[in-house]
GUTOR-64249 format. One line per 2 residues: their letters; for each residue z, x, y of N, C-alpha, C. Coordinates in steps of 0.02 Angstrom, whole numbers, plus 50000, padded with zeros to 5 digits. Layout:
// GUTOR-64249
A) Z/X/Y/Z/X/Y/Z/X/Y | ...
// end
This chain:
// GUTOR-64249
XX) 52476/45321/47311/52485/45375/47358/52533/45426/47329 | 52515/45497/47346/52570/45519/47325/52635/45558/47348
XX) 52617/45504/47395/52697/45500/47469/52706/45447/47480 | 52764/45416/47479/52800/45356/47489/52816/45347/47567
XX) 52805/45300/47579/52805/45287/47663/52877/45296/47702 | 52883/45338/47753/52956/45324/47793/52920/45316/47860
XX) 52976/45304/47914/52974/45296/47979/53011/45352/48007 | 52980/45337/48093/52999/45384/48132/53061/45349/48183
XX) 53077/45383/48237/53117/45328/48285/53069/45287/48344 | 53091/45250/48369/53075/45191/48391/53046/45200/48469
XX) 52997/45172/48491/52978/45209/48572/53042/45221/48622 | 53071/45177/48615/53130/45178/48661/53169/45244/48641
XX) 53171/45281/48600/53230/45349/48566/53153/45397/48600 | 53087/45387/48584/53057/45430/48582/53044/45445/48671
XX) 53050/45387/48722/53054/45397/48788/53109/45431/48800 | 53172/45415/48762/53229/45449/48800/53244/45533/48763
XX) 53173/45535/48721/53179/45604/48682/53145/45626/48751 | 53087/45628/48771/53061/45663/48837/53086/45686/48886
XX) 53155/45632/48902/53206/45652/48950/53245/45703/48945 | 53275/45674/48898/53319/45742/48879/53295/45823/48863
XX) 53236/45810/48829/53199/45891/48799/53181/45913/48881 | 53157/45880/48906/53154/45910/48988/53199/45938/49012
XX) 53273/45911/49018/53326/45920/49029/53356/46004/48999 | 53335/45992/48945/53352/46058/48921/53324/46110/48885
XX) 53278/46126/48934/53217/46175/48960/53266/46240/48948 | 53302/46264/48975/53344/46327/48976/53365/46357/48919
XX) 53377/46322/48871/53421/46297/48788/53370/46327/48740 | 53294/46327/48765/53219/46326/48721/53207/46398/48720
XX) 53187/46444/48685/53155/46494/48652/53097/46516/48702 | 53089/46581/48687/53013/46616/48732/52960/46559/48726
XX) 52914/46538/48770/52883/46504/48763/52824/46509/48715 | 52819/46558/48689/52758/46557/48651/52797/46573/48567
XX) 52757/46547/48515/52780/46532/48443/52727/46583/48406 | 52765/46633/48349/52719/46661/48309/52697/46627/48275
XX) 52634/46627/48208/52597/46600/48187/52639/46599/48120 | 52695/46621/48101/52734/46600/48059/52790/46590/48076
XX) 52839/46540/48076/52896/46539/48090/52934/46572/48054 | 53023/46562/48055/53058/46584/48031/53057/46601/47944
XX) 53052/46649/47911/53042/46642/47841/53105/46608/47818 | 53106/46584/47734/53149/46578/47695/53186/46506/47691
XX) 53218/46504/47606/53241/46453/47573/53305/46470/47571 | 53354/46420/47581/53442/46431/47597/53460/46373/47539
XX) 53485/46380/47485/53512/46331/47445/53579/46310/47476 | 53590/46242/47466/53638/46234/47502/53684/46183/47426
XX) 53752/46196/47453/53811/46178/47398/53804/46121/47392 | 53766/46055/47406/53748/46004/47399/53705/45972/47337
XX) 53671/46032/47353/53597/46004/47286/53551/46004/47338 | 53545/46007/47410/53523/46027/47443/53457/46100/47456
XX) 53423/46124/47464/53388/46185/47498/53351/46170/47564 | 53371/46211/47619/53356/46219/47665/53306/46276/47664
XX) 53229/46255/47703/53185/46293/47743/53190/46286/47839 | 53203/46335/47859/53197/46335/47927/53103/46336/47931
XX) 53113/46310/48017/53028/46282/48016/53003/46319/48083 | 53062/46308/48135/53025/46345/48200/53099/46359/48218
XX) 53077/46409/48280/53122/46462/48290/53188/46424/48355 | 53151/46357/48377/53212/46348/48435/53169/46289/48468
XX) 53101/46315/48504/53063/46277/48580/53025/46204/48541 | 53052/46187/48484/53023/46115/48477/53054/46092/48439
XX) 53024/46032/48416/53074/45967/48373/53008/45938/48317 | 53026/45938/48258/53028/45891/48215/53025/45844/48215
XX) 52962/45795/48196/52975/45718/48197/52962/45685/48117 | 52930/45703/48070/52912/45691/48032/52870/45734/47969
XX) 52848/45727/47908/52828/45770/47865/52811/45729/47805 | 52750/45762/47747/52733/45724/47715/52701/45787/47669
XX) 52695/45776/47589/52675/45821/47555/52575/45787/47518 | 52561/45836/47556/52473/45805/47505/52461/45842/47450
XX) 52499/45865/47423/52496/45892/47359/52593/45920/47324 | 52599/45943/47244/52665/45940/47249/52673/46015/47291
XX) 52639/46067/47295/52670/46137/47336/52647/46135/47409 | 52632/46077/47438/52620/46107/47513/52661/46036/47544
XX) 52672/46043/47595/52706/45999/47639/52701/46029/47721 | 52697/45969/47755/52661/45958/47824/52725/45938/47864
XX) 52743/45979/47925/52776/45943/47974/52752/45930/48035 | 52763/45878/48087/52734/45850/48112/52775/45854/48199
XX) 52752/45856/48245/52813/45868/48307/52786/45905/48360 | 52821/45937/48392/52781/45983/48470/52833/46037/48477
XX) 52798/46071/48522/52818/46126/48539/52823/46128/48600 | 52873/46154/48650/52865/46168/48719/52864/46222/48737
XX) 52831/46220/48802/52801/46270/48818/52809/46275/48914 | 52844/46318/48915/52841/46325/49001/52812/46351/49057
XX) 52780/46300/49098/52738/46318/49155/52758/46307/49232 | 52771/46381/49257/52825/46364/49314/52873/46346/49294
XX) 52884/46286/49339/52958/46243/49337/52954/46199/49273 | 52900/46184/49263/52863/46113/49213/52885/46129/49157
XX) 52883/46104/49085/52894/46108/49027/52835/46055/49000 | 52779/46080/48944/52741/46033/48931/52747/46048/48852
XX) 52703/45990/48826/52723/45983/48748/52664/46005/48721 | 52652/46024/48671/52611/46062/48625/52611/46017/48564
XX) 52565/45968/48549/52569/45938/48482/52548/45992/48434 | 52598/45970/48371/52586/46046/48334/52586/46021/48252
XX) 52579/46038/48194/52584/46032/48134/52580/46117/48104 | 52651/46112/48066/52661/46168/48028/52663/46144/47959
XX) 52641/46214/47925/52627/46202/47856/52653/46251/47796 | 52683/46237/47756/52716/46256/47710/52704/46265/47620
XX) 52666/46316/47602/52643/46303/47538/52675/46337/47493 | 52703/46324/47461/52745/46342/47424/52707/46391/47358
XX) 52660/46400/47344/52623/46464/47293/52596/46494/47339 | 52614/46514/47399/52601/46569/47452/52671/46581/47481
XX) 52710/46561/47470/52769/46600/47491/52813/46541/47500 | 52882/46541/47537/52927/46510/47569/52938/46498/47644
XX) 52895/46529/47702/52861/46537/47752/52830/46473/47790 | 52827/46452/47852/52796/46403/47879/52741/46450/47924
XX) 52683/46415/47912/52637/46436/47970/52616/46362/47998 | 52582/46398/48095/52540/46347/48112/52462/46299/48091
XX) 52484/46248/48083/52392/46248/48052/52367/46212/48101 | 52285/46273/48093/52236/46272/48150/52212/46196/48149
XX) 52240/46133/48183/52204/46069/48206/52169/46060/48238 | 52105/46010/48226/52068/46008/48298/52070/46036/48361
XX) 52060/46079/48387/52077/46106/48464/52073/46034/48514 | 52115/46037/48568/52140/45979/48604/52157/46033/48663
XX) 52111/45999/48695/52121/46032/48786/52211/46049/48799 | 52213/46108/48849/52277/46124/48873/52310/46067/48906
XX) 52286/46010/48919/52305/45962/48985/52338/45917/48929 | 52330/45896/48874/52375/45854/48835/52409/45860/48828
XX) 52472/45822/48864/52540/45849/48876/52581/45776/48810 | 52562/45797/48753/52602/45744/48714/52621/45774/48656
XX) 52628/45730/48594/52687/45753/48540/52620/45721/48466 | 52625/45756/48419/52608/45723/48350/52674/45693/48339
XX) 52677/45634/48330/52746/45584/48327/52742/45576/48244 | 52685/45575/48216/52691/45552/48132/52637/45591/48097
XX) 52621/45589/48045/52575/45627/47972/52583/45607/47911 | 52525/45589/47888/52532/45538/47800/52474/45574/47765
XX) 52492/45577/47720/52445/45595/47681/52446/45562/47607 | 52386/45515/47582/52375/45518/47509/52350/45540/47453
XX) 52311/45594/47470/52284/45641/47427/52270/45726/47448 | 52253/45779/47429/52258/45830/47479/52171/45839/47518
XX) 52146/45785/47514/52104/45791/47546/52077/45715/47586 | 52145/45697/47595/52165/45626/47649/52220/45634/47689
XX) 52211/45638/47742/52284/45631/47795/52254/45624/47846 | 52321/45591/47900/52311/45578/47971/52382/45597/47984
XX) 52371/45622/48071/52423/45631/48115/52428/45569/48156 | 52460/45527/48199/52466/45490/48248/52509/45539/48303
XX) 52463/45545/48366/52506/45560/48431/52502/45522/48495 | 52495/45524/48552/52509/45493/48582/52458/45489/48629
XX) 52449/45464/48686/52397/45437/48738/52393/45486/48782 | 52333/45494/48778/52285/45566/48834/52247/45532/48884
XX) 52279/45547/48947/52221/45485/48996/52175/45531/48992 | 52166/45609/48983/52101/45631/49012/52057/45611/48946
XX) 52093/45572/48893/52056/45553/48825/52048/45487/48828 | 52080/45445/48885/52073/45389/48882/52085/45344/48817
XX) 52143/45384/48778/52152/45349/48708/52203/45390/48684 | 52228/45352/48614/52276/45408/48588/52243/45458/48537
XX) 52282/45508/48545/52257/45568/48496/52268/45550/48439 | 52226/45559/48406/52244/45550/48304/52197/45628/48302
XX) 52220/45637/48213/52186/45677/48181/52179/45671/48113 | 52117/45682/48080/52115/45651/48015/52078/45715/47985
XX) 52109/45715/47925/52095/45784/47885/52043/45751/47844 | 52013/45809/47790/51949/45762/47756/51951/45821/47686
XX) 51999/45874/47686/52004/45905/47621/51980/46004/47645 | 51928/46003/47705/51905/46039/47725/51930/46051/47811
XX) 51950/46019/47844/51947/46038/47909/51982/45994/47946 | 51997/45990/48000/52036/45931/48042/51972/45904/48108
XX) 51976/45845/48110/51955/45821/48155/51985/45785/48190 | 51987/45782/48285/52025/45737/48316/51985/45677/48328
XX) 52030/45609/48328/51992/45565/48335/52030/45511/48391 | 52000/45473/48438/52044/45448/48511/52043/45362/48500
XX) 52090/45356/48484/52098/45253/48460/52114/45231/48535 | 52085/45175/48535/52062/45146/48592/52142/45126/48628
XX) 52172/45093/48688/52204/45059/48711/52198/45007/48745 | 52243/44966/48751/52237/44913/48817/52201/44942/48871
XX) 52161/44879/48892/52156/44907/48976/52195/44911/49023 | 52216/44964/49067/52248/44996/49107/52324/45010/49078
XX) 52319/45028/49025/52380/45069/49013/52400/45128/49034 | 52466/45116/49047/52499/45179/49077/52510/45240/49014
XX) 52541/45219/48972/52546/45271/48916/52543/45229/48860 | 52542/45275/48786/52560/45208/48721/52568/45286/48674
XX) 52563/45259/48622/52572/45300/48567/52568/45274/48499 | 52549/45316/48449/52583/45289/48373/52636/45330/48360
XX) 52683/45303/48336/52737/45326/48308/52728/45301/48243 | 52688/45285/48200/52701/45265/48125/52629/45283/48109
XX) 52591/45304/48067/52528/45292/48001/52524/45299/47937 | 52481/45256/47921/52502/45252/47860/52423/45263/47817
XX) 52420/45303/47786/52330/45308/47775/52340/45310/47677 | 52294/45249/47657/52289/45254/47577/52200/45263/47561
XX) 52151/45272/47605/52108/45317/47583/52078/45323/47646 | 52011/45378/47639/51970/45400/47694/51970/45350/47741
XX) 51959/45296/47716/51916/45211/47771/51959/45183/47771 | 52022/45190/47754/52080/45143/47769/52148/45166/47791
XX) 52152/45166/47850/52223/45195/47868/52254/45139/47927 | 52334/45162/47942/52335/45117/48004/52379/45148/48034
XX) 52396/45134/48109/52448/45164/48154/52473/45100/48202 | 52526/45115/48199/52568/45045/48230/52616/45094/48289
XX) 52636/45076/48344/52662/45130/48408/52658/45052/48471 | 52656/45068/48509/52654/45044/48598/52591/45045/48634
XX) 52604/45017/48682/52580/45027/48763/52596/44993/48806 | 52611/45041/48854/52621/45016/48935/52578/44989/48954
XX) 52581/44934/48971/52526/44905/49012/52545/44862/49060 | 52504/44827/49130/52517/44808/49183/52513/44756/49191
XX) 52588/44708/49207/52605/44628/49216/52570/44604/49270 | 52609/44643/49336/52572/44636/49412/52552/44704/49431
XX) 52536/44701/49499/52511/44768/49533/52558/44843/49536 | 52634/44795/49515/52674/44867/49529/52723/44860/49475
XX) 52734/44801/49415/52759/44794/49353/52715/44817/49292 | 52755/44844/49239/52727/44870/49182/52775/44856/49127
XX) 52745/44840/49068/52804/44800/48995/52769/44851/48926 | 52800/44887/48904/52799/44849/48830/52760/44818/48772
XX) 52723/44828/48737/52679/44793/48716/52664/44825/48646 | 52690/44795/48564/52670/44837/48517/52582/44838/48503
XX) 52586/44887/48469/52492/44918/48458/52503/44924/48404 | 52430/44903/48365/52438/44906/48290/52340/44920/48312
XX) 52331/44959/48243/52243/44975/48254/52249/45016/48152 | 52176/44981/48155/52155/44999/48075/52108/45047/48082
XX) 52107/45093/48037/52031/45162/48044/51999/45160/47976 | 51927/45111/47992/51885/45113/47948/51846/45163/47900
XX) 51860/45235/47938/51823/45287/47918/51768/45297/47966 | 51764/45248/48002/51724/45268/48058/51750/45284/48149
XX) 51800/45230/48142/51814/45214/48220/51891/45168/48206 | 51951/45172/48253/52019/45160/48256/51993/45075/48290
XX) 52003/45014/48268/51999/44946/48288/52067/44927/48304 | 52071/44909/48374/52126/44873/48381/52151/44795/48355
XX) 52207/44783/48331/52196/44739/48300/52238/44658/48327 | 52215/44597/48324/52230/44552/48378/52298/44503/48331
XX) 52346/44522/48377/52407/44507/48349/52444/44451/48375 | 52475/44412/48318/52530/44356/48349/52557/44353/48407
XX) 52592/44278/48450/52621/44287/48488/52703/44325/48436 | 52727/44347/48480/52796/44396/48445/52856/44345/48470
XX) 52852/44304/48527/52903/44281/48563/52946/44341/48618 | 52911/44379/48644/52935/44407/48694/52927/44399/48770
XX) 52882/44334/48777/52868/44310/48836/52822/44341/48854 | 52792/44316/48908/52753/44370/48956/52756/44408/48991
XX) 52818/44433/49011/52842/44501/49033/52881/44521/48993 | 52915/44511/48934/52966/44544/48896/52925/44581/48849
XX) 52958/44640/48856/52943/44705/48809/52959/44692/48735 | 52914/44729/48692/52914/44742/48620/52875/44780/48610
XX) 52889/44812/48537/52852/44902/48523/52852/44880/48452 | 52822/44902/48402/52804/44927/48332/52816/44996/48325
XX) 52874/45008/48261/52894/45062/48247/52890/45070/48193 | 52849/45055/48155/52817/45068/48072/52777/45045/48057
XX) 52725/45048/48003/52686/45012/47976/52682/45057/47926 | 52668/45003/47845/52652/45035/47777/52609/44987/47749
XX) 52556/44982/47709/52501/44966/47674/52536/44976/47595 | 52528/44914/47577/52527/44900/47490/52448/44898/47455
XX) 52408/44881/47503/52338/44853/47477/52288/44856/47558 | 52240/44836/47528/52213/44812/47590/52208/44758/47624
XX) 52234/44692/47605/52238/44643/47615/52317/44645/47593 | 52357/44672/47603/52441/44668/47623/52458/44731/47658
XX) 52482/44713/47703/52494/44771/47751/52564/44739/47798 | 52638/44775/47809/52697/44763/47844/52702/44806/47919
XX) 52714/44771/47968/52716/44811/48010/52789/44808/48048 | 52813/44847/48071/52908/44817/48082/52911/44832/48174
XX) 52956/44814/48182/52981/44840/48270/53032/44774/48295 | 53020/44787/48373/53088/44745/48401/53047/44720/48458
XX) 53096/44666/48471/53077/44654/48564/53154/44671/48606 | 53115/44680/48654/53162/44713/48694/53226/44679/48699
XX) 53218/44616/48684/53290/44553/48691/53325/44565/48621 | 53308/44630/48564/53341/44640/48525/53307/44587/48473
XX) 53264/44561/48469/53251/44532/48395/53214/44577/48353 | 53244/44585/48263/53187/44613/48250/53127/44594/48199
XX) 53036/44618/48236/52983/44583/48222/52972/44617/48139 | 52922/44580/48123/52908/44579/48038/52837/44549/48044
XX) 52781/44598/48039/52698/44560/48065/52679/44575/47976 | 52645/44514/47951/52615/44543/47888/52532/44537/47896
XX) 52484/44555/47866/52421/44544/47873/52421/44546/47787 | 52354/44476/47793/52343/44474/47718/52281/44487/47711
XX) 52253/44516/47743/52169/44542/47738/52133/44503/47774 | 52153/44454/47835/52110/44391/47878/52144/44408/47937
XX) 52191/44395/47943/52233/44397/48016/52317/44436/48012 | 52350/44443/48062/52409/44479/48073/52462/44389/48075
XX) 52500/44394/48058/52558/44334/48076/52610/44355/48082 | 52684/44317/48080/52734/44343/48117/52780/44302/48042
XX) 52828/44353/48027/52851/44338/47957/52934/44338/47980 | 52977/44285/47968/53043/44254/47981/53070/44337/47977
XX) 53116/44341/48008/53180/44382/47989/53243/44350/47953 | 53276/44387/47935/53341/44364/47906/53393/44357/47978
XX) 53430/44308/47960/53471/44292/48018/53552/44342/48009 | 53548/44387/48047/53629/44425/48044/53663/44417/48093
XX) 53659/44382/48139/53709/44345/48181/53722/44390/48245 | 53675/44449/48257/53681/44481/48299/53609/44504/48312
XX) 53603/44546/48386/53527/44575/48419/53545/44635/48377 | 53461/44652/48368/53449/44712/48320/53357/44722/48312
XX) 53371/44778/48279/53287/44793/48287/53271/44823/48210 | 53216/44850/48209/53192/44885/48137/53153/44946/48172
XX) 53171/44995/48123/53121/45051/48171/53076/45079/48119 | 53081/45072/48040/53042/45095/47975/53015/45049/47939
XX) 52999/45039/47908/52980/45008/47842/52933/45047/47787 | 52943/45041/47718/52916/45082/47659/52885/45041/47608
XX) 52838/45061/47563/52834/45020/47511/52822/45068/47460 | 52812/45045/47400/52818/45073/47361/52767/45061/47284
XX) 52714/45098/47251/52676/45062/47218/52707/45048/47160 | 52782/45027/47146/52787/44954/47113/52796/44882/47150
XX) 52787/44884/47205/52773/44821/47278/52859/44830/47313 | 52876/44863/47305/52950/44847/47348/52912/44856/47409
XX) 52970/44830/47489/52965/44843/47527/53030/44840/47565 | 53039/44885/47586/53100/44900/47649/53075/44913/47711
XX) 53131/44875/47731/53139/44881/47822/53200/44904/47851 | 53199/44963/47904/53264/44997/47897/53267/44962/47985
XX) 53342/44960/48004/53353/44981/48100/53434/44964/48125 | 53454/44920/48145/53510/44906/48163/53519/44855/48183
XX) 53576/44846/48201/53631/44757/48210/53667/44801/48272 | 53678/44742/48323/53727/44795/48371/53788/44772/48363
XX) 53848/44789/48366/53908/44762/48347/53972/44741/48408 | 53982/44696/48417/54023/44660/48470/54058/44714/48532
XX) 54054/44766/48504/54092/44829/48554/54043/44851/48548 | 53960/44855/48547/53908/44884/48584/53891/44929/48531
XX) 53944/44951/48494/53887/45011/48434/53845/44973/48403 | 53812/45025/48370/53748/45011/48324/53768/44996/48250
XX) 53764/44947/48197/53774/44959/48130/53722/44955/48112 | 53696/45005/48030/53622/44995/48006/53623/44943/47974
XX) 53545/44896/47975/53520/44864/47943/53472/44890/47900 | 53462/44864/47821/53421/44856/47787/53410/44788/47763
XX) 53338/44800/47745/53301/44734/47739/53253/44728/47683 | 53244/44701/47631/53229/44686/47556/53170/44638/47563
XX) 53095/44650/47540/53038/44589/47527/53052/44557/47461 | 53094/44508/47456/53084/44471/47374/53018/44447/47339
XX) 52958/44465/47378/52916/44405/47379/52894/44371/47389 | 52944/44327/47432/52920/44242/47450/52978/44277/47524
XX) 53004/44315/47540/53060/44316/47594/53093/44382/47607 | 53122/44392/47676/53160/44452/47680/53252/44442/47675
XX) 53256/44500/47634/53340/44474/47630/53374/44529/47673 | 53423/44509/47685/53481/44570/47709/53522/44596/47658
XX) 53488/44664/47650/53558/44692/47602/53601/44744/47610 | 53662/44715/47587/53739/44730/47644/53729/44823/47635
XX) 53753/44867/47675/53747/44909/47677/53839/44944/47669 | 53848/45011/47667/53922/45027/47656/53961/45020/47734
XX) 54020/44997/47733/54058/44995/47812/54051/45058/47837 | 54027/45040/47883/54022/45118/47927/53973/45155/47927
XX) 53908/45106/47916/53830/45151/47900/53822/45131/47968 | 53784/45184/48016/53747/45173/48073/53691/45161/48061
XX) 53677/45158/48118/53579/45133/48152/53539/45172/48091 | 53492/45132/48064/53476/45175/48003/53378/45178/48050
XX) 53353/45251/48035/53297/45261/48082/53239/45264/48032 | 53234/45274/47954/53182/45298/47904/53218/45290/47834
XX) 53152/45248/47794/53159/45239/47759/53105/45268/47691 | 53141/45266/47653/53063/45301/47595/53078/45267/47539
XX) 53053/45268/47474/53036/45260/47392/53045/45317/47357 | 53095/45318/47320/53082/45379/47266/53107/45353/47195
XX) 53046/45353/47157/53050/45347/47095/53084/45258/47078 | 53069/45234/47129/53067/45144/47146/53132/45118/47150
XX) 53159/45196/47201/53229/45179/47228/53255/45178/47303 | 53268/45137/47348/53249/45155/47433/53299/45209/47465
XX) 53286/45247/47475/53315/45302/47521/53313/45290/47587 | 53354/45291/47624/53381/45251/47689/53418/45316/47740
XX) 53402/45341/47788/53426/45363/47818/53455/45353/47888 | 53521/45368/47886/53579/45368/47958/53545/45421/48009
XX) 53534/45409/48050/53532/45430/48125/53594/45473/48149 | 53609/45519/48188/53678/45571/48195/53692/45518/48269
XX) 53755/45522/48263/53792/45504/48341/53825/45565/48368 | 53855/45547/48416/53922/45604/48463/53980/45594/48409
XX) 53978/45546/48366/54050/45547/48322/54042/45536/48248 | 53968/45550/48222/53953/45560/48155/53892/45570/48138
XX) 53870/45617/48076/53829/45656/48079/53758/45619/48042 | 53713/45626/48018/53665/45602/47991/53670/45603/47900
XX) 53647/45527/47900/53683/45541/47804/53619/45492/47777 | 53598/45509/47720/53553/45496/47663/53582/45448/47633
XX) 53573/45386/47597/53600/45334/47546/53552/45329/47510 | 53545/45310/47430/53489/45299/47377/53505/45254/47350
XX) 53463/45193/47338/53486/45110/47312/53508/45163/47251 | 53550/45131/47205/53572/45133/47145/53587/45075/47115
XX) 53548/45019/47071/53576/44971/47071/53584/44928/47111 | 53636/44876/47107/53655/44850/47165/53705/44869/47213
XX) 53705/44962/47213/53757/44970/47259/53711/45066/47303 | 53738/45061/47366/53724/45120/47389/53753/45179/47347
XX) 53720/45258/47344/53770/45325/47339/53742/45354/47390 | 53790/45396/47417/53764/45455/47462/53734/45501/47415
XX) 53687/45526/47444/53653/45599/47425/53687/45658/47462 | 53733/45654/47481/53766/45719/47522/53755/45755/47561
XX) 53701/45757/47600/53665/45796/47669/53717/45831/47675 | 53717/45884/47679/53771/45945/47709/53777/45950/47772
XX) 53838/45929/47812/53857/45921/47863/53896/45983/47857 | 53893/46008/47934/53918/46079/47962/53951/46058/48020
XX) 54000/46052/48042/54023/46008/48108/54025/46074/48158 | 54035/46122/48158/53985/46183/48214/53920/46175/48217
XX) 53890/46155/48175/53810/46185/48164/53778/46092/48145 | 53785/46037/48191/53760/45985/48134/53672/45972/48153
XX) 53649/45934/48107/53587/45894/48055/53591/45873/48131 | 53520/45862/48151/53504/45793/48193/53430/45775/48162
XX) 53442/45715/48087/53378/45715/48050/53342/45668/48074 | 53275/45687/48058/53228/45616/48110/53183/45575/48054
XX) 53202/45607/48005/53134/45573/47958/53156/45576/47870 | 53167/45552/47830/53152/45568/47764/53078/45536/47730
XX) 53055/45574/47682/52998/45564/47638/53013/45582/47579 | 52976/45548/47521/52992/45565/47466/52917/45569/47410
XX) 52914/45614/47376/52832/45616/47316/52878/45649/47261 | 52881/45580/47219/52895/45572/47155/52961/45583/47166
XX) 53014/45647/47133/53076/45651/47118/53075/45703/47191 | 53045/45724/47225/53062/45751/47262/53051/45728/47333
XX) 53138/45727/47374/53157/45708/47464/53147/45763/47481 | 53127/45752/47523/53136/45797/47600/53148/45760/47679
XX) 53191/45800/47697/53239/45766/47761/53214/45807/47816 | 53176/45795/47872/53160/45840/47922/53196/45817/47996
XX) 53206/45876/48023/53285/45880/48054/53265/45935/48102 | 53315/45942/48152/53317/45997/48195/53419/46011/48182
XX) 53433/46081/48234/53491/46078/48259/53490/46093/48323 | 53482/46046/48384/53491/46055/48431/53566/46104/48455
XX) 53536/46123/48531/53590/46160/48562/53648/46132/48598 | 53679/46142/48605/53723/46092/48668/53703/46052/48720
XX) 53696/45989/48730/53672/45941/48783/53603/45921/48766 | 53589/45923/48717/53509/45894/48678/53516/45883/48644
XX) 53472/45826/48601/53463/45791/48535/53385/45792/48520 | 53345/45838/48552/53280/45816/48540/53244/45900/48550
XX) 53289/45926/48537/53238/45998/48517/53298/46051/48487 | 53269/46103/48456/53297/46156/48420/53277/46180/48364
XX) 53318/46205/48326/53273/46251/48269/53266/46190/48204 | 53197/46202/48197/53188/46134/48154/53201/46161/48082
XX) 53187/46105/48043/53225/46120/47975/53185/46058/47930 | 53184/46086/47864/53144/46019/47819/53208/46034/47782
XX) 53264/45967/47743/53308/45985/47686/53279/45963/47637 | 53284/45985/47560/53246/45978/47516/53288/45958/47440
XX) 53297/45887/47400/53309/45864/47364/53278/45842/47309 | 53282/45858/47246/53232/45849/47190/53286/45818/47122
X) 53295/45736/47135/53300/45713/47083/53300/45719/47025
// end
């Protein structure tokens, strides 16, 4: 492929993203978006370059390059009706031998009534990609979209019966007939209870198959979600997430069935929200450990082979949300808090370095995603306004090894 796999955040960040972006409706831009966003490249004293992506009324979730001059971001736009605020799944596009400029690209048309988000976008060749978004009852499925070199087509992956909502938040596509999306669904315990439930589904090139998965150990009413999935082969495939009681899951498929693969024991509840691989076979799993006073510390997580290890991370790394491969080195990214900002780490050896994300403590990073093709990261990010974490002027940062 010639994008290395990262993750997005986890259903639970992406429910309480809905809340909040509602919340701060007032904070958002004219409702309607020109067909190019903001122009221009900002080098930044880091080693850093910044492209701005949209002007304010949406958020950034993810991005992926199908060739080395163009790159795809992935996310929504809002848009206000009346009192309402609804989401606009959107993909902007950036080609770099046409300028420094983001435009919208024309996707499948999707009725006005789909009120959801493109949550993810992979691409392995420039004439292979998929989007994963989220569940359309008037689609009775979730929205995908799969490119073919010429045009976009939407395509609707099935759900549980009687789900309330679901989504993918992760795909991972290594050719036309083989892709996968790992995300949720709500679905119904009793007549007036609803849980939780991860979704994993493979796309043959014809049609999205749901796929029939291990018990997880979350009981029969306890919640769990899938928040990544990456493909080494076709017959090896990792899929990562949590249950709601804080364990975190590890599903492998070896080309027959899905099973449920040990975690490493860290002595605390914690989850995974990424996982990456890489075509020399690494695999990482990124998420967190919660720590005796309730914060979050990041976890990373190492495939030897035969097992997953824990490997120690620097004191003071948070909840880590996305992970990638560059040049068969794991790039690991920090999540921003109320009391520290979002930071990049690159295995080196057997020890972490920061890559330096340029932090602005007026103006900070709230990054949601890194990806990496070949020597070159990119970090896609917003800067929210005051009292939000889930919309503002989006931003791709750009690092070249």
């Amino acid at each position: 492929m010639l994008r290395s796999r990262r993750g997005v955040r986890s259903a639970i960040v992406a429910s309480a993203a809905i809340l909040v972006a509602a919340s701060a409706t007032a904070a958002f831009a004219a409702p309607s978006l020109p067909s190019s966003a903001q122009p221009g490249t900002s080098p930044r004293a880091s080693g850093w370059s910044e492209s701005r992506v949209t002007p304010g009324d949406a958020s950034l979730l993810a991005s992926t390059r199908p060739d080395a001059s163009t790159t795809w971001a992935a996310g929504m736009r809002f848009v206000l009706q009346g009192e309402a605020t609804r989401f606009v799944p959107t993909l902007w596009e950036r080609d770099e031998r046409k300028g420094p400029g983001w435009n919208l690209v024309q996707t499948a048309p999707l009725p006005q009534s789909y009120d959801i988000r493109f949550n993810d976008v992979d691409a392995s060749s420039p004439s292979n990609a998929i989007v994963g978004g989220d569940y359309a009852e008037q689609a009775g499925g979730v929205v995908t979209q799969r490119w073919n070199g010429r045009d976009w087509k939407s395509v609707i992956a099935p759900v549980p019966r009687g789900s309330l909502s679901a989504g993918f938040l992760s795909v991972d596509t290594r050719a036309p007939d083989d892709a996968w999306g790992a995300g949720w669904a709500e679905v119904p315990v009793t007549d007036d209870n609803f849980r939780h439930v991860g979704l994993l589904e493979h796309w043959d090139g014809t049609r999205w198959e749901e796929q029939k998965l291990p018990d997880v150990g979350a009981g029969e009413s306890g919640g769990w979600t899938l928040n990544g999935v990456t493909a080494l082969a076709a017959d090896d495939v990792w899929a990562v997430g949590s249950t709601y009681g804080a364990e975190p899951l590890l599903l492998h498929y070896g080309g027959t069935r899905w099973s449920k693969a040990p975690a490493p024991d860290t002595g605390a509840r914690g989850g995974l929200n990424a996982v990456a691989s890489g075509p020399d076979g690494q695999v990482w799993a990124v998420g967190d450990v919660r720590n005796p006073d309730g914060s979050l510390a990041g976890l990373a997580l190492k495939y030897d082979g035969g097992k997953w290890v824990d490997v120690p991370l620097p004191e003071g790394t948070g909840e880590l949300s996305s992970v990638t491969l560059s040049q068969g080195s794991a790039v690991v990214m920090a999540r921003a808090t109320d009391d520290t900002p979002s930071v990049v780490l690159r295995r080196s050896g057997d020890s972490w370095v920061s890559m330096n994300l340029p932090v602005d403590a007026a103006d900070p990073l709230n990054a949601t995603d890194v990806s990496a093709s070949g020597r070159t990261i990119d970090v896609t990010g917003l800067y929210p306004p005051s009292g939000s974490q889930a919309a503002g002027p989006g931003a791709v940062l750009t690092a070249r090894r």
